[in-house]
C-alpha positions in Angstrom: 380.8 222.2 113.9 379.9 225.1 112.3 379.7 228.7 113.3 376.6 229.2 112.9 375.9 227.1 115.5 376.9 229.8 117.9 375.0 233.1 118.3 376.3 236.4 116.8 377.2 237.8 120.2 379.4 234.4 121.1 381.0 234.8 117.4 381.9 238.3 118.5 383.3 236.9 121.5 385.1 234.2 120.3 387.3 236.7 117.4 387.7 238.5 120.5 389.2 235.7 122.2 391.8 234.9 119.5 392.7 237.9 118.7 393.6 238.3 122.8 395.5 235.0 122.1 397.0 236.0 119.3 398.3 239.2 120.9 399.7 237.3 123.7 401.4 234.9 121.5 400.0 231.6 123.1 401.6 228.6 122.7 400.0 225.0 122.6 399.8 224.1 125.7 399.0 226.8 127.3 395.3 226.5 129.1 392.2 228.8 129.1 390.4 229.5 132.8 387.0 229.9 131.6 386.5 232.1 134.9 389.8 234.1 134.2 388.3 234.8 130.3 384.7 235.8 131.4 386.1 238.3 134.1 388.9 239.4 131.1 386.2 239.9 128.9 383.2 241.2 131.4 380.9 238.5 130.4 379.2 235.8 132.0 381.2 232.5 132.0 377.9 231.0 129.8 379.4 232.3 127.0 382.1 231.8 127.4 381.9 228.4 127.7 380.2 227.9 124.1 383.7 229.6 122.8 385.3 227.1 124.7 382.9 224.3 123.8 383.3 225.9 119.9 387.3 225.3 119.8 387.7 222.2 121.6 384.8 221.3 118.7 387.5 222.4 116.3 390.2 220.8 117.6 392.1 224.1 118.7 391.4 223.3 122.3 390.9 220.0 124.2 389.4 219.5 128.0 392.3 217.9 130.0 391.3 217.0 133.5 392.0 219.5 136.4 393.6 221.6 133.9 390.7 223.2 131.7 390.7 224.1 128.4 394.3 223.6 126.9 395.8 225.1 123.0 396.7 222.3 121.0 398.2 224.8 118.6 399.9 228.2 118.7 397.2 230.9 118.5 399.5 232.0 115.5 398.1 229.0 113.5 394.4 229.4 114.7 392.0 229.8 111.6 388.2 230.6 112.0 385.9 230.7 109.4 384.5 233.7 109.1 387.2 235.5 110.3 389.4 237.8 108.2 392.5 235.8 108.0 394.3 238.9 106.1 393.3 241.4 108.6 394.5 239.9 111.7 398.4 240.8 111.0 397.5 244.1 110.1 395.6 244.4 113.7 398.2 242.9 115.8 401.0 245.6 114.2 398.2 248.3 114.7 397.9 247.0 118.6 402.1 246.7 119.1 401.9 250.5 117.1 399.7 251.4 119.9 401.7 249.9 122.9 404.6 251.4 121.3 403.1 254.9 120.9 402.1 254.8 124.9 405.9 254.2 126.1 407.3 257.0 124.7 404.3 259.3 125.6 403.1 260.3 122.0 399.5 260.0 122.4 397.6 262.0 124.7 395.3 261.6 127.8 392.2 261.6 125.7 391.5 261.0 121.9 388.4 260.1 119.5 388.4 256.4 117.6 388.6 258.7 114.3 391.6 260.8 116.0 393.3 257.2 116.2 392.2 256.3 113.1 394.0 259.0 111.3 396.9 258.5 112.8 397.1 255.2 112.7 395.7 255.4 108.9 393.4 252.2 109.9 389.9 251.5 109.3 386.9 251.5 111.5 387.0 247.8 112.0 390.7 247.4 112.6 390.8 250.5 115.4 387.4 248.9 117.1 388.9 245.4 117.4 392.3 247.1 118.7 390.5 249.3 121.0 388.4 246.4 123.1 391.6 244.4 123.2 393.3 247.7 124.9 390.0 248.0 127.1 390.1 244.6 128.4 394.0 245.3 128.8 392.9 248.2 131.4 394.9 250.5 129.4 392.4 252.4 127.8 388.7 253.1 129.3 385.6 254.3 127.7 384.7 258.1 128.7 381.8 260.0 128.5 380.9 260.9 124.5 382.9 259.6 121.8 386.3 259.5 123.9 388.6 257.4 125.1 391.3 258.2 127.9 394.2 256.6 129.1 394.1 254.7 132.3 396.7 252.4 134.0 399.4 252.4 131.5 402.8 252.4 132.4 404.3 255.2 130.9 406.2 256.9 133.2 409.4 255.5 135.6 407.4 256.3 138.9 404.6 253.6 137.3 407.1 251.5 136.2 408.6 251.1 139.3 405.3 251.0 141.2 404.5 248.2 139.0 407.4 245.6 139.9 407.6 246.6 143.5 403.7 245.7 143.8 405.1 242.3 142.2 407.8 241.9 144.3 405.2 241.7 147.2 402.2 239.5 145.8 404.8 237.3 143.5 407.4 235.7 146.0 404.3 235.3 148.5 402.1 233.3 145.7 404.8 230.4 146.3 404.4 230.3 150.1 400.0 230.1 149.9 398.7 227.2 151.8 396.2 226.5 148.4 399.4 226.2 146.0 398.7 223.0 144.2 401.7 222.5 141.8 400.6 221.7 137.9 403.5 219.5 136.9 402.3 219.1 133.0 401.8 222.7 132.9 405.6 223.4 134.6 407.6 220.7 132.9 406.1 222.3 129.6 407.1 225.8 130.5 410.8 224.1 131.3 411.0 222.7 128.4 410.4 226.2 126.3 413.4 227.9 128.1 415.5 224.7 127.5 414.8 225.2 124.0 415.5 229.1 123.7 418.9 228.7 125.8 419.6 225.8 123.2 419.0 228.1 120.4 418.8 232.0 121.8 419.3 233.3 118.2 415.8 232.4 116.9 414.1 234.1 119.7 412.6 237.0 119.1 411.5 239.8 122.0 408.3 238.6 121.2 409.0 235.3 122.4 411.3 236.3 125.2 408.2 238.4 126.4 405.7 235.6 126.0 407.8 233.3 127.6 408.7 235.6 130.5 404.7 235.9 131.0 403.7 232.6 130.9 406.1 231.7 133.6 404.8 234.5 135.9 401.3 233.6 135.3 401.7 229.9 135.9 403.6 230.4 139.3 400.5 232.6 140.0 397.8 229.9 138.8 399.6 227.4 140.8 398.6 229.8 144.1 395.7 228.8 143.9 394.2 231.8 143.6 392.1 233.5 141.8 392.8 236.8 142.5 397.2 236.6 142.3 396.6 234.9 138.9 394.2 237.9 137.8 396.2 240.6 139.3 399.6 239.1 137.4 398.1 239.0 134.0 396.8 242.9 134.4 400.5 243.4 134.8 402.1 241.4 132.4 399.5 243.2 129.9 401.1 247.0 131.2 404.5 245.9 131.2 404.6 244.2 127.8 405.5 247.7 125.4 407.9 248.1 128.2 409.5 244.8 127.9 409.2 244.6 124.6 412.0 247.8 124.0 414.0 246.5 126.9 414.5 243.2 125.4 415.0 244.3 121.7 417.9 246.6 123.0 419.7 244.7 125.3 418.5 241.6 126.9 420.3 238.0 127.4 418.0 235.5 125.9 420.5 232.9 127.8 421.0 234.9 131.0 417.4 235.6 131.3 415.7 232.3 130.5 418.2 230.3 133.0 417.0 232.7 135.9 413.7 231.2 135.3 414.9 227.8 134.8 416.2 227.6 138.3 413.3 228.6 139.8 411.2 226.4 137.9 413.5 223.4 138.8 413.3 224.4 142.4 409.4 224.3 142.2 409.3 220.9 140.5 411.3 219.5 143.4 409.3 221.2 145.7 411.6 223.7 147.0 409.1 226.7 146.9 410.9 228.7 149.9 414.2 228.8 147.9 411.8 229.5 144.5 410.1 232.5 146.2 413.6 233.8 147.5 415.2 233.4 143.7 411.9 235.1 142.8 412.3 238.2 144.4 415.8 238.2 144.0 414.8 237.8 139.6 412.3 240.6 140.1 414.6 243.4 141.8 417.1 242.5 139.2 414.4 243.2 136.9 414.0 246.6 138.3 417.5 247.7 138.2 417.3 246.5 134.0 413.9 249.0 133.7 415.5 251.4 135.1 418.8 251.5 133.0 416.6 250.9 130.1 413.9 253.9 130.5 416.4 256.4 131.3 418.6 255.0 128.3 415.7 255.0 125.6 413.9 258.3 127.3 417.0 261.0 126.6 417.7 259.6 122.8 417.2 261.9 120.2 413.2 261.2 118.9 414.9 260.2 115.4 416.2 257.2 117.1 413.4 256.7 118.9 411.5 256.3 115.9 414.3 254.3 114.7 414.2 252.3 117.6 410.3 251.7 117.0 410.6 250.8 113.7 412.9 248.1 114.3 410.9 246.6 117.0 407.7 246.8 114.3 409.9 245.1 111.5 411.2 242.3 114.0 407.6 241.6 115.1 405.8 241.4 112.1 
């Protein structure tokens, strides 16, 4: 199937698409709510669906019953033709660069696209494509003129903490929802990953930890069976993710971590979801205390090891 046979506006949409996937580090596996992507992208799900129709054509996606549109391979792996193969590294640095940038504070309130592209040393295409992905993130909005300003990133401890304490009330309840409908496929698969990285913690990366952390939060939340907890959870795994990203380069447990999860997704597959939402809040408040010791750690070192810091994070996720 070739491109072409999709309109300008859907090809737009569908680079879009990877590079979100790409950014999040999807695995195979993983599956696409056409409803969840439309309201991601503010579009109508008609488009969506010839993206959809367009990968599962390619073999990048297949239609499993009940479950949707599901990877068949990592969005690492995921070649379009058409697409600039060679730029997509360079944009997914420039987006971590960005998310980077925003924990420690170092951009302003409001900027210009050429203000970031001078910074950034990046071209018009490179800062546009970053720029949507950060709009559709809700960290970044649109003002009036050639600006753009700042909106719900989590850059300070009080937003931070907000942030987790708003999960610690929709989370744990997601478990306990009369329309919770467990996806056993979907679970077992997500078990098997943190098997794996416990196996072997040394080859994963705070990348992966991240990407792993997320997709376990949003599949509890897909399982709720609704719409709005799934929504509402992948907003906030898309805030929290610079966040995470230096707490778990400096001093997370791949082990500890991953077996936190792994209990609660074994109490889920035996149906145990009281006792999973309990170990869920109990995962989360822990979570807060490690924030915490991490933002006030990494917030009063000198900005030479800050930079350090960043530049270590950059190198490991390239």
């Amino acid at each position: 199937m070739d491109i072409t046979t999709i309109t300008k506006l859907q090809q737009d949409l569908l680079f879009k698409v990877i590079a979100r996937l790409k950014a999040d580090d999807a695995k195979a596996g993983n599956s696409l709510n056409e409803s969840s992507l439309a309201q991601q992208f503010e579009v109508s799900r008609t488009p969506i669906r010839a993206v959809l129709t367009y990968l599962s054509a390619q073999g990048i996606t297949k239609v499993v019953p009940y479950k949707g549109s599901v990877l068949q391979t990592d969005a690492a792996d995921i070649e379009i033709e058409g697409q600039d193969n060679d730029e997509q590294p360079r944009q997914d640095q420039l987006y971590l660069r960005v998310l980077m940038d925003l924990f420690f504070s170092e951009l302003g309130q409001s900027f210009s696209e050429k203000e970031l592209q001078e910074r950034y040393q990046a071209n018009r295409g490179e800062m546009q494509n970053v720029l949507r992905l950060l709009e559709s993130d809700g960290i970044f909005r649109r003002s009036p003129g050639y600006k753009w300003q700042l909106d719900g990133v989590l850059n300070t401890l009080e937003r931070h903490t907000e942030s987790y304490r708003c999960r610690l009330i929709f989370e744990p309840a997601g478990l306990l929802e009369p329309t919770w409908i467990l996806d056993r496929t979907a679970m077992e698969s997500c078990r098997n990953q943190h098997a794996q990285a416990i196996a072997e913690p040394e080859t994963v990366t705070a990348s992966q930890l991240f990407t792993l952390s997320a997709e376990f939060h949003e599949q509890l939340a897909a399982c709720s069976g609704n719409r709005f907890l799934l929504s509402t959870m992948q907003q906030h795994n898309r805030l929290r993710k610079a966040t995470d990203l230096v707490s778990m380069h400096i001093q997370s447990s791949v082990i500890k971590s991953c077996q936190r999860r792994l209990e609660i997704i074994e109490l889920v597959l035996k149906g145990d979801n009281h006792t999973a939402s309990t170990h869920l809040a109990q995962l989360l408040e822990n979570d807060i205390r490690v924030m915490k010791r991490t933002y006030n750690d990494v917030m009063n070192v000198p900005k030479a090891q800050q930079k350090s810091l960043i530049d270590s994070i950059m190198e490991k996720n390239s």
